[in-house]
KOLMIDREN-16957 format. One record per residue (C-alpha): residue number from 0; residue in three letters; z, x, y. Coordinates in steps of 0.001 Angstrom, whole numbers. Example, Ala and Ser with C-alpha at 12.3 -4.5 7.8 and 13.67 -1.06 7.14 Angstrom:
! KOLMIDREN-16957
+--------+------+---------+---------+---------+
! rodren ! gugu !       Z !       X !       Y !
+--------+------+---------+---------+---------+
!      0 !  ala !    7800 !   12300 !   -4500 !
!      1 !  ser !    7140 !   13670 !   -1060 !
+--------+------+---------+---------+---------+
***
This chain:
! KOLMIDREN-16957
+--------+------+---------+---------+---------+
! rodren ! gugu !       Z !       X !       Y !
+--------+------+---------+---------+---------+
!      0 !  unk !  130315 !  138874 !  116993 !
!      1 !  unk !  130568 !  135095 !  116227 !
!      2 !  unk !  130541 !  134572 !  120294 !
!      3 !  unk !  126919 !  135528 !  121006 !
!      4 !  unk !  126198 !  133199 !  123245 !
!      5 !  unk !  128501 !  132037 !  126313 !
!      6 !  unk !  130228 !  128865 !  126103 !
!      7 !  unk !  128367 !  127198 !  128577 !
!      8 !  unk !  125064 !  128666 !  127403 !
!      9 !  unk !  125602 !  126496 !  124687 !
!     10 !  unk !  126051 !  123307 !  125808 !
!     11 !  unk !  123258 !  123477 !  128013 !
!     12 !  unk !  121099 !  124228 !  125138 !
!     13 !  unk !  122247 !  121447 !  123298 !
!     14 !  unk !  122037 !  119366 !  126300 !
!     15 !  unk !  118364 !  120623 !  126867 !
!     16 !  unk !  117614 !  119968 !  123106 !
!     17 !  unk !  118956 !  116214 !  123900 !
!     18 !  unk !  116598 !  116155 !  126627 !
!     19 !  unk !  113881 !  116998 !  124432 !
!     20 !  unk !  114659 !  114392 !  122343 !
!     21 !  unk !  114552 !  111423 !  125057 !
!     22 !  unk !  111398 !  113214 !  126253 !
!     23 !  unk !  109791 !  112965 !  122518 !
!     24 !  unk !  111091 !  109232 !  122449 !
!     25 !  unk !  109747 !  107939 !  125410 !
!     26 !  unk !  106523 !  109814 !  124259 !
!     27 !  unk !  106258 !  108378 !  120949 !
!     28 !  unk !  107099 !  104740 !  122466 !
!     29 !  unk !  104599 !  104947 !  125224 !
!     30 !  unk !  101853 !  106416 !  122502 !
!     31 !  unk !  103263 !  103214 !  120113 !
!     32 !  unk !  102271 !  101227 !  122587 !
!     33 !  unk !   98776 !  102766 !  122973 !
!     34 !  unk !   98014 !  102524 !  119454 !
!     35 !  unk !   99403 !   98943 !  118897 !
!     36 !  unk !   96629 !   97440 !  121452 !
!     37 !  unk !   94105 !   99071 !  119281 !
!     38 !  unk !   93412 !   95969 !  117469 !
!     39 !  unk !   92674 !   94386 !  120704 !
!     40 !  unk !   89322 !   96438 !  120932 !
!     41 !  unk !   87623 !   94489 !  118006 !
!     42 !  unk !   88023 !   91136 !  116678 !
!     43 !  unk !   89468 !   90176 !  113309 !
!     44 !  unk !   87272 !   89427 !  110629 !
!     45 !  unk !   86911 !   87073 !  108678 !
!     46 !  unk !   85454 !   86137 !  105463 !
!     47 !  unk !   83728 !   82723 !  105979 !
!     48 !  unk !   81642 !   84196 !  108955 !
!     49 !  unk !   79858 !   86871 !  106339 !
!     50 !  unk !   78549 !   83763 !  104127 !
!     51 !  unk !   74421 !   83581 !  104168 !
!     52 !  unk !   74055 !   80449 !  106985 !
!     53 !  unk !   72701 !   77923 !  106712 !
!     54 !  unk !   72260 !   78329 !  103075 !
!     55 !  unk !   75604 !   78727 !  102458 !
!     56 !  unk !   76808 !   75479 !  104098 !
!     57 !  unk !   73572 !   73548 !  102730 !
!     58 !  unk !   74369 !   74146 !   99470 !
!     59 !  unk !   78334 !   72792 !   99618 !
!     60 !  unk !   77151 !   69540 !  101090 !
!     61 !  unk !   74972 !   69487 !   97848 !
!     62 !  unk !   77940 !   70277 !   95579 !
!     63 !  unk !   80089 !   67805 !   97491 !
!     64 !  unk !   77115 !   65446 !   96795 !
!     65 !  unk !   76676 !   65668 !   92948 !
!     66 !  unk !   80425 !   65893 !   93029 !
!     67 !  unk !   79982 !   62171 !   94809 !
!     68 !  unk !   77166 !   61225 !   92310 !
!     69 !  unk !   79266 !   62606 !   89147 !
!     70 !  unk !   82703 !   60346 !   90036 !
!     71 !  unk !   80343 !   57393 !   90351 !
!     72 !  unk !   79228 !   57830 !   87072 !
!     73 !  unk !   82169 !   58300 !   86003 !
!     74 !  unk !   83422 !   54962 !   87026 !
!     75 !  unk !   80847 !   53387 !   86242 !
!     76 !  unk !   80888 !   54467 !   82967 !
!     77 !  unk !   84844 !   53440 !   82450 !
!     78 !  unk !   84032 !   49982 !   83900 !
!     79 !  unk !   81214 !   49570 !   81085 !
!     80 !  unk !   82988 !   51175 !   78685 !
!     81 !  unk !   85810 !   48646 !   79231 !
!     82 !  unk !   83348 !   45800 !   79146 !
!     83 !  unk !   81917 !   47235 !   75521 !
!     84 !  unk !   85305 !   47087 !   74169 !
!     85 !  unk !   85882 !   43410 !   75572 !
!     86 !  unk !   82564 !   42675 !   73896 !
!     87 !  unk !   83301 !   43850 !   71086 !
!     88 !  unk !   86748 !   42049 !   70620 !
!     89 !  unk !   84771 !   38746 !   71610 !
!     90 !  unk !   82522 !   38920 !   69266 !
!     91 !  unk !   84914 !   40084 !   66630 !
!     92 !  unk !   86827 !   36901 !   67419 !
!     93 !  unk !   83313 !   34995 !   67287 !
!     94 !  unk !   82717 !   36721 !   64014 !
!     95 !  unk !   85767 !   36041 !   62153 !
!     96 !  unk !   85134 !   32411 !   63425 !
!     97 !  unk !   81762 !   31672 !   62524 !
!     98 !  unk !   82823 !   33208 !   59031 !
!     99 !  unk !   85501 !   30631 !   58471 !
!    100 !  unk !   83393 !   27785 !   59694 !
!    101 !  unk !   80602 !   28889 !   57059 !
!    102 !  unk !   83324 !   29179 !   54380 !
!    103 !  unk !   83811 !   25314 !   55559 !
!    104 !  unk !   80286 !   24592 !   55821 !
!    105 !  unk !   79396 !   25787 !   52116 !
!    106 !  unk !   82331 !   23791 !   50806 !
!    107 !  unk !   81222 !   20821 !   52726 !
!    108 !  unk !   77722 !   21513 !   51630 !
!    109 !  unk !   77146 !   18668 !   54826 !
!    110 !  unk !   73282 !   18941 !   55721 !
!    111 !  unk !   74109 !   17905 !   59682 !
!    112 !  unk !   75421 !   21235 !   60344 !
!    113 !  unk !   72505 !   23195 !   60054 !
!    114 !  unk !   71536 !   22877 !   63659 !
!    115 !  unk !   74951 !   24006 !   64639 !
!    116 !  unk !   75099 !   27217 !   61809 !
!    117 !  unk !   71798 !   28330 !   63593 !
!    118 !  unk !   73025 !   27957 !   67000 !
!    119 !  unk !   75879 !   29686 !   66234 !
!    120 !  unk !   74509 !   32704 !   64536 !
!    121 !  unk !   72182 !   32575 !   67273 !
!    122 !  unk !   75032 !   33017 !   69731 !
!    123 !  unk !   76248 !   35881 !   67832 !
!    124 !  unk !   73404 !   38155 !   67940 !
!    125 !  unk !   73239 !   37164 !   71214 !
!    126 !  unk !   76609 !   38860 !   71402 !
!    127 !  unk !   75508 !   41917 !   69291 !
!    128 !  unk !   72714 !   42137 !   71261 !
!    129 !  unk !   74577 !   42455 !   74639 !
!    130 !  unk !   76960 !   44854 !   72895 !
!    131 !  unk !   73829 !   47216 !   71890 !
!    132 !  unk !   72597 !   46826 !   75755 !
!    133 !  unk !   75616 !   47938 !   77203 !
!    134 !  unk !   75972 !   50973 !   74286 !
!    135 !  unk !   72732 !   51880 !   75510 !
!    136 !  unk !   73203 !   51784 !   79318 !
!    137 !  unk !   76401 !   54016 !   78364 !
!    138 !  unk !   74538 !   56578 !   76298 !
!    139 !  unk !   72458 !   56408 !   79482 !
!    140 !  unk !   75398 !   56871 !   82065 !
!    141 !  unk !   76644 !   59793 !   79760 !
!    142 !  unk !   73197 !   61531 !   79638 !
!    143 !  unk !   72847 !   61462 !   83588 !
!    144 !  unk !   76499 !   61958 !   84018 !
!    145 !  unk !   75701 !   65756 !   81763 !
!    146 !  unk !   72687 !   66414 !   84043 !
!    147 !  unk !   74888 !   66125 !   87181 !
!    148 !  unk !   77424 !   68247 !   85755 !
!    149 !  unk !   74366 !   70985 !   85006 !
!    150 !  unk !   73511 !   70888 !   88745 !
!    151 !  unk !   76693 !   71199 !   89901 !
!    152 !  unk !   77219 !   74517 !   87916 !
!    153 !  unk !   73978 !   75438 !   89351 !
!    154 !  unk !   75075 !   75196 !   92999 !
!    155 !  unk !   78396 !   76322 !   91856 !
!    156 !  unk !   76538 !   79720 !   90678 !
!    157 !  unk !   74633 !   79670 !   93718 !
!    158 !  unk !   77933 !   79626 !   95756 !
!    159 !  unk !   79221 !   81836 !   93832 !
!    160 !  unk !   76031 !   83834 !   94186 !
!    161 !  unk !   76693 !   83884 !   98193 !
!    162 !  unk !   80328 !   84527 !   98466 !
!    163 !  unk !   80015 !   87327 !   96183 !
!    164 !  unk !   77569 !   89087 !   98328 !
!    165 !  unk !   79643 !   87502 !  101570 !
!    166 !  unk !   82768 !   89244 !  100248 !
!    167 !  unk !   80627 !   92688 !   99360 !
!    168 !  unk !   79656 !   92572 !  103667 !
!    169 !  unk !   83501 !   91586 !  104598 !
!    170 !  unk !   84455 !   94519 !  103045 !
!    171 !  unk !   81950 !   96478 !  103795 !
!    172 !  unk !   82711 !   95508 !  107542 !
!    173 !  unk !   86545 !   96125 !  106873 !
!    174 !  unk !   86031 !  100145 !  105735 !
!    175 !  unk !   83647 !  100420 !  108999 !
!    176 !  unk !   86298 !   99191 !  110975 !
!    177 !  unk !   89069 !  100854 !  109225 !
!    178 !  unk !   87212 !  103875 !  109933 !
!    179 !  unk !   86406 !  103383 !  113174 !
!    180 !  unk !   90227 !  102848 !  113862 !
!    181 !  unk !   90738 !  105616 !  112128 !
!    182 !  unk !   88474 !  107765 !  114257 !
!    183 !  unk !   89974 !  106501 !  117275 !
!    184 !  unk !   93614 !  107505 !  116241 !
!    185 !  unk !   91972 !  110988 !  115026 !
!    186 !  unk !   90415 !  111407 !  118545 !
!    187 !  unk !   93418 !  110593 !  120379 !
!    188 !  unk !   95639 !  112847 !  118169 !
!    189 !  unk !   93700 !  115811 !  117949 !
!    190 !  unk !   94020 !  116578 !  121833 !
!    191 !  unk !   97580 !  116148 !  121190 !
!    192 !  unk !   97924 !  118267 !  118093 !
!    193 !  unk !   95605 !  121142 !  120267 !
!    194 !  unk !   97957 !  120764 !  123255 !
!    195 !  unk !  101335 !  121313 !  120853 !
!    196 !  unk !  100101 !  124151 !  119408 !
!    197 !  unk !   99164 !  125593 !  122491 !
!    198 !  unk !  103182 !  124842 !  123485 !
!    199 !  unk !  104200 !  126230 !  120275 !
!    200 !  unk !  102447 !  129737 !  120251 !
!    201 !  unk !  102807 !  130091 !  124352 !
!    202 !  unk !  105527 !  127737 !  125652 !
!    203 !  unk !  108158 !  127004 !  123496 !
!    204 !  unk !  110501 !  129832 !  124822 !
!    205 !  unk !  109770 !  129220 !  128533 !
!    206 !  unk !  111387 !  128243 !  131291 !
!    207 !  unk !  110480 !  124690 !  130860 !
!    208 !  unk !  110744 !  124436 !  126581 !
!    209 !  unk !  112396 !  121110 !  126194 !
!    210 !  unk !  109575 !  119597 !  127332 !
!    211 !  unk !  107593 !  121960 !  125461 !
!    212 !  unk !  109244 !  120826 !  122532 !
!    213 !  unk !  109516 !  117166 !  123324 !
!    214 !  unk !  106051 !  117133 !  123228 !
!    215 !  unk !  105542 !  118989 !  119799 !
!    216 !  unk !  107727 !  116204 !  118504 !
!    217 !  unk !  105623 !  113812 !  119667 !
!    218 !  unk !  102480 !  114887 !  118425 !
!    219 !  unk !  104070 !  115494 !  115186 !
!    220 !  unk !  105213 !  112751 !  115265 !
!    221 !  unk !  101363 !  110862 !  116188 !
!    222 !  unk !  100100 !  113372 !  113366 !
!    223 !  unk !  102392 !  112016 !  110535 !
!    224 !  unk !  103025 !  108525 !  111484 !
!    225 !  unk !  100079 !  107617 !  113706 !
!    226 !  unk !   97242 !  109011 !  111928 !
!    227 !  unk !   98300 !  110491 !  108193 !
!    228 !  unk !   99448 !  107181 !  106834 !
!    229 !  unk !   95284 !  105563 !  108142 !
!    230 !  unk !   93599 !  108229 !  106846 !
!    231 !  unk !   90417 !  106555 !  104866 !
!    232 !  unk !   90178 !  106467 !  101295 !
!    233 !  unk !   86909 !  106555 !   99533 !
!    234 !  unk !   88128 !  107596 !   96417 !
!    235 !  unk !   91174 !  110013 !   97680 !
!    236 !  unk !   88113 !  112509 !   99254 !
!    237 !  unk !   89200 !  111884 !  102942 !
!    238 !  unk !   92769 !  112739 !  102612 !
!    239 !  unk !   92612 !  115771 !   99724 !
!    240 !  unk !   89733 !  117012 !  101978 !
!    241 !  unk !   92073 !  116733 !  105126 !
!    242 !  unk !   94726 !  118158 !  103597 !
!    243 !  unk !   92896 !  121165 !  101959 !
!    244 !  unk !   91437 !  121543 !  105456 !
!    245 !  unk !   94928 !  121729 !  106571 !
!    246 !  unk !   96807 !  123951 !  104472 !
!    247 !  unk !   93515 !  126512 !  104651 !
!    248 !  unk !   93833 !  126656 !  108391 !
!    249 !  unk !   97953 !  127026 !  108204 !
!    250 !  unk !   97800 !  129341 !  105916 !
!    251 !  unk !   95243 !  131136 !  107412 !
!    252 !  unk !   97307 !  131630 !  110683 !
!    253 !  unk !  100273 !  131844 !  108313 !
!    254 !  unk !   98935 !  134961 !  107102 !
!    255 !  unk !   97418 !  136242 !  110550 !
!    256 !  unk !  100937 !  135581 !  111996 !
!    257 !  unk !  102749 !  137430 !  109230 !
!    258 !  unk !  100430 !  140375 !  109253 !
!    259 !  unk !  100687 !  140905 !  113074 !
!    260 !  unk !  104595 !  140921 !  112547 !
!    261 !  unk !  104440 !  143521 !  110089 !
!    262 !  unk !  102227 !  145519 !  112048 !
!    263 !  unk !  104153 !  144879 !  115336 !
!    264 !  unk !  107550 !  146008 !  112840 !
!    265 !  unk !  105707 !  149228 !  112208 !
!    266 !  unk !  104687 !  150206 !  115390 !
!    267 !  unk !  108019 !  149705 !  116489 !
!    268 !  unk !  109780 !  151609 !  113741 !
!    269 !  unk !  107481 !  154576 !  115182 !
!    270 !  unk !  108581 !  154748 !  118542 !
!    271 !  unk !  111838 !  156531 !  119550 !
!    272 !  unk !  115448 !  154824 !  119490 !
!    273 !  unk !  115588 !  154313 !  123306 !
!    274 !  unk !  112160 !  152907 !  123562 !
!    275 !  unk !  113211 !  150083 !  120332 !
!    276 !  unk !  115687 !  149424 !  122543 !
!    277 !  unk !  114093 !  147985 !  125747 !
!    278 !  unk !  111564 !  145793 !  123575 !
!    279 !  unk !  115312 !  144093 !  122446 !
!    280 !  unk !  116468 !  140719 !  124069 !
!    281 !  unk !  119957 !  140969 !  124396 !
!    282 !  unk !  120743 !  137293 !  122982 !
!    283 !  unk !  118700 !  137789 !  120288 !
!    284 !  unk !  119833 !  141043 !  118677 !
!    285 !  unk !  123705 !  139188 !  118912 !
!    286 !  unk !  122041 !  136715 !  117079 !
!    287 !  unk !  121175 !  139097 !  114343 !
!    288 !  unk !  124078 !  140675 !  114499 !
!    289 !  unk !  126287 !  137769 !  113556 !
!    290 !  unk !  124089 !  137616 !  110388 !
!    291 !  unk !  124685 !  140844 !  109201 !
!    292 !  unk !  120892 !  141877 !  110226 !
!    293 !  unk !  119342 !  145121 !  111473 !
!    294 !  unk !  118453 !  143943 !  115309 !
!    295 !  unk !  115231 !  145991 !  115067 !
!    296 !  unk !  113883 !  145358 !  111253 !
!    297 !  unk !  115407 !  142710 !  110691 !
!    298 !  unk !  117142 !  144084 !  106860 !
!    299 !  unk !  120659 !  143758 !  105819 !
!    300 !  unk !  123628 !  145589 !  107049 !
!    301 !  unk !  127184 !  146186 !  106450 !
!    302 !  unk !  128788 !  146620 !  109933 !
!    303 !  unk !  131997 !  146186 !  108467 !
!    304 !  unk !  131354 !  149960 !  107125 !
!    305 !  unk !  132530 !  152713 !  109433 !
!    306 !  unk !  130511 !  155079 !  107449 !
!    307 !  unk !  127470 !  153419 !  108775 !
!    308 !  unk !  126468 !  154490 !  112068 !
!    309 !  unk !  122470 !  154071 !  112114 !
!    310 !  unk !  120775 !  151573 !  110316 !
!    311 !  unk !  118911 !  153237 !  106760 !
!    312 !  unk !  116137 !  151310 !  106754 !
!    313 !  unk !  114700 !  152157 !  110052 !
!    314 !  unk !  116969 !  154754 !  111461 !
!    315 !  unk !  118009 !  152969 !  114973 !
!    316 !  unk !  121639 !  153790 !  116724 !
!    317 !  unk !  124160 !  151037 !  115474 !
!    318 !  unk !  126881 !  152428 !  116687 !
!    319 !  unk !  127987 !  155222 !  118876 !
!    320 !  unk !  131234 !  156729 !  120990 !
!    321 !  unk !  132035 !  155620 !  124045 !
!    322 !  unk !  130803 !  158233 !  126577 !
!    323 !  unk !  134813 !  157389 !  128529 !
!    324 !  unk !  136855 !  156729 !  125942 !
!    325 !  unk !  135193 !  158159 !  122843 !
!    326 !  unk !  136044 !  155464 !  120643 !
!    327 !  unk !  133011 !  153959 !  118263 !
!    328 !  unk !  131163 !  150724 !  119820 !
!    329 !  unk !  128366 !  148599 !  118676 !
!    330 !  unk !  125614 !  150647 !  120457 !
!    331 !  unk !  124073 !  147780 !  121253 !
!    332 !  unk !  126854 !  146233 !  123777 !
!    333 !  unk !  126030 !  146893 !  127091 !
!    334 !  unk !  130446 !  147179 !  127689 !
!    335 !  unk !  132725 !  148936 !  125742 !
!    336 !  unk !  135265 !  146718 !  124360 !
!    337 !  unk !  137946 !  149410 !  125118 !
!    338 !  unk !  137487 !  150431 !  128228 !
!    339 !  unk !  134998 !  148359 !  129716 !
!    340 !  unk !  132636 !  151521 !  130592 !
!    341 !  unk !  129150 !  150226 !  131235 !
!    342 !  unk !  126820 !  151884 !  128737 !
!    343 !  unk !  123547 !  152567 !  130592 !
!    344 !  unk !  121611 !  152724 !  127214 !
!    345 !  unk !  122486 !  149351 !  125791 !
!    346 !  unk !  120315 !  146271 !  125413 !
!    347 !  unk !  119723 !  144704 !  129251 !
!    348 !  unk !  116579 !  142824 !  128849 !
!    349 !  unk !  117904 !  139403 !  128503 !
+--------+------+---------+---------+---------+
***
C-alpha cells in the first residue's frame, strides 16, 4: 500500500505546493514593501524640537555668556596673578638691597644718606603697597569669578530642567507613534489573518488550494514577522494580553473542532458498513492505510494479520473475498488485485 497516490499525482502536488510557495513570496514581498513606506506617513522626531522655545534657546545664549564672562576672568586673573609674582620678586630683590645698603649705612654711620634711606624705604612700601593692590583686585577677580560659576550652574539646572521635561515629551511622542504604527500594521493584518482562516476552514482542499495556501503563508507570515515582533510594551501587558487573547480563542476552536470530530466519529460508527463507506475519499483511506490506521476511526491495525478481517474497534469490513475469484482483498480496493473484478462496494468517492 506504499503507492497510494499515482506517480504523477505526486509531482503535481509537489509542483502545486512550489507554486504556493512563489505565490506566498511574491505576497510577503509586495506586503514588505507596503509596510516599509510606513515611515513615510509621519515624520521622524526629534529631540531638540520638544525643548520649551524660546526659553530653551534664551537660556544657552546665557550659559554661553557667563561661560564668555567666566574665561575672561579667568585670564584676567592669570595675567594679574603673574604680575603679583613679578612684584613680588622685585621687591624681594629691592628688599634684600635696601637691607645691604642699611647694613652699609649703619657702618658708615654718614649723616648725608638719610634723604636717600627715606626715599628708599619710601619706594619700598610703595612696592608693598602695589603688591597688596593687586592681591586685592585678585581676591576680587576670584570672588566674581565664584559668582559666575554659581550662575552658570543655575542655567545649567535650568537646562537641565528643560531637556528633562523635553526628553519626557520625545518619548512620550515616540510610544504614540510606535503605537500608532503599531495599529496600522494590526489593521492591515487582521483582514489578512480573517481572510486565511476563512481559506483554512473552507478552501484549503479546493480546487484552487495553492493559492489558498499561499496566502495562509503570507498572512502568517505578516502575523509573526510584520506585526508580533511591534507589538507595544507598556510593561509586557500588550503582548501577554495578546497572547492570552490568542491561545483562549485557539483553544477555544481547538476544543470546538475536536469535539465536532468526535461527535462526527460517533455518528459515523452508528451507521451501517456500506453507508461508512460512501462518506470515504478514496485517497484518503490509502493514506491511512499505509499507516497501519483504521480508514473509518482512525485506531491502529495489523493488516499484516489474516485473522483480522473487520476492524475491532469499530466493526467496518477490512477485508473480504473476491465475489470472482474468492480470494481475500482489502475491501476497500475498488479492483481485485487477482483478477481485476471491479468490486461495486468499494470506496469510489474520490
Amino acid at each position: 500500500m506504499g503507492q497510494s497516490r499515482r506517480r504523477t499525482e505526486k509531482w503535481f502536488n509537489r509542483l502545486l505546493w512550489i507554486i504556493a510557495v512563489i505565490f506566498a513570496g511574491f505576497l510577503i514581498g509586495l506586503g514588505g514593501k507596503v509596510i516599509g513606506d510606513l515611515p513615510l506617513m509621519s515624520e521622524p522626531l526629534v529631540l531638540e524640537s520638544f525643548y520649551q522655545e524660546p526659553q530653551y534657546t534664551k537660556t544657552n545664549d546665557q550659559l554661553r555668556e557667563k561661560i564668555r564672562e567666566r574665561n575672561d576672568l579667568s585670564n584676567q586673573a592669570e595675567l594679574l596673578q603673574e604680575s603679583i609674582s613679578l612684584e613680588k620678586s622685585t621687591y624681594k630683590n629691592e628688599r634684600e638691597t635696601f637691607e645691604n645698603w642699611l647694613k652699609t649705612r649703619t657702618a658708615t654711620l654718614d649723616p648725608k644718606k638719610d634723604k636717600e634711606l627715606i626715599t628708599r624705604t619710601e619706594h619700598l612700601e610703595n612696592m608693598n603697597q602695589e603688591i597688596s593692590t593687586l592681591e586685592s583686585e585678585y581676591s576680587g577677580l576670584m570672588v566674581a569669578q565664584k559668582e559666575v560659576q554659581q550662575a552658570m550652574n543655575t542655567i545649567r539646572q535650568n537646562i537641565n530642567d528643560i531637556e528633562r521635561d523635553g526628553q519626557e515629551l520625545f518619548y512620550s511622542a515616540i510610544k504614540k507613534q510606535q503605537l500608532q504604527e503599531f495599529l496600522i500594521r494590526l489593521l492591515l493584518t487582521l483582514p489578512l489573518l480573517v481572510i486565511s482562516a476563512y481559506l483554512f476552514a473552507k478552501r484549503r482542499k479546493g480546487k484552487y488550494w495553492p493559492f489558498s495556501w499561499g496566502f495562509i503563508f503570507f498572512s502568517l507570515f505578516a502575523f509573526f514577522f510584520e506585526l508580533v515582533p511591534y507589538l507595544p510594551s507598556y510593561g509586557g501587558y500588550v503582548r501577554f494580553g495578546v497572547g492570552i487573547i490568542v491561545t483562549a480563542v485557539g483553544g477555544y476552536y481547538a476544543i470546538r473542532v475536536f469535539n465536532r470530530y468526535r461527535e462526527r466519529q460517533k455518528e459515523e460508527e452508528s451507521v451501517s458498513d456500506s453507508e461508512r463507506r460512501k462518506m470515504l475519499n478514496y485517497s484518503f483511506v490509502l493514506q491511512r492505510i499505509d499507516k497501519s490506521l483504521c480508514p473509518s476511526c482512525e485506531r491502529g491495525i495489523n493488516y499484516r494479520n489474516p485473522a483480522i478481517d473487520f476492524c475491532p474497534h469499530c466493526g467496518i469490513t477490512l477485508f473480504k473475498r473476491c465475489p470472482a475469484c474468492h480470494v481475500r482483498k482489502n475491501a476497500f480496493l475498488n479492483f481485485c488485485a487477482s483478477c481485476g473484478t471491479k468490486d461495486d462496494n468499494g470506496v469510489v468517492n474520490e
